[in-house]
C-alpha positions in Angstrom: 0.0 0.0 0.0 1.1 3.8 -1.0 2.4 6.5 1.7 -0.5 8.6 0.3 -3.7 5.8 0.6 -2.0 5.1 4.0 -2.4 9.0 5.2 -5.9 8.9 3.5 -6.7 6.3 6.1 -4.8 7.9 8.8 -5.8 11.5 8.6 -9.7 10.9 9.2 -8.4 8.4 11.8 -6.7 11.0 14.1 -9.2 13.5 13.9 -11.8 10.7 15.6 -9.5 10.1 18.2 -8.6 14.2 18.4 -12.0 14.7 18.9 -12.4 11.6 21.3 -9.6 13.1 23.4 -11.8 16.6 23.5 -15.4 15.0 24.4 -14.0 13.0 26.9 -12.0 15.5 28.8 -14.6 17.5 28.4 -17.7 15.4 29.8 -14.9 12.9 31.4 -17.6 13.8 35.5 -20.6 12.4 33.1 -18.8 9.0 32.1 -19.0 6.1 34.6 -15.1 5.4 35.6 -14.3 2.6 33.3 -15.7 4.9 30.4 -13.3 7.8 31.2 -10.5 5.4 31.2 -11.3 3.5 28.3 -12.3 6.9 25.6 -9.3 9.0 27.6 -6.2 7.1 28.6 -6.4 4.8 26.5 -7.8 6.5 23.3 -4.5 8.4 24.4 -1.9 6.1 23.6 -3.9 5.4 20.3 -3.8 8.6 19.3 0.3 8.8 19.9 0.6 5.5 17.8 -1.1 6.8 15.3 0.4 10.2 15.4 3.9 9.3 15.6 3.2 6.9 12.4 1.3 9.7 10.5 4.8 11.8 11.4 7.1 9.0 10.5 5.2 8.5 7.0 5.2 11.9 6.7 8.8 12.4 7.8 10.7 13.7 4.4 8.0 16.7 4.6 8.4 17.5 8.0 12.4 17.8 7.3 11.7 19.7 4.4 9.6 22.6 6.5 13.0 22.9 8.3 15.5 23.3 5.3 
């Protein structure tokens, strides 16, 4: 599979879990306990693995904003 059908995948990926990260925190006192742990830490480390592979895919642009 392409670096480009990859971010097409990716990209609407990380804005779910952005906006999980933002509705939880936000209404985090109306979700039972398990709930707030499940959407909020844990969507957490989802969205850093998927972040950090959007970056690495994403890498030779990132260096290039820098040159």
């Amino acid at each position: 599979m392409n670096k480009n059908k990859v971010n097409k995948v990716l990209v609407p990926i990380l804005a779910i879990l952005l906006l999980n990260q933002i509705l939880s925190g936000v209404f985090g006192r109306d979700l039972p306990a398990g709930g707030f742990d499940l959407l909020h830490r844990k969507g957490a480390w989802v969205l850093l693995v998927v972040a950090v592979l959007h970056a690495s895919l994403n890498w030779a642009w990132i260096k290039s904003l820098f040159r």
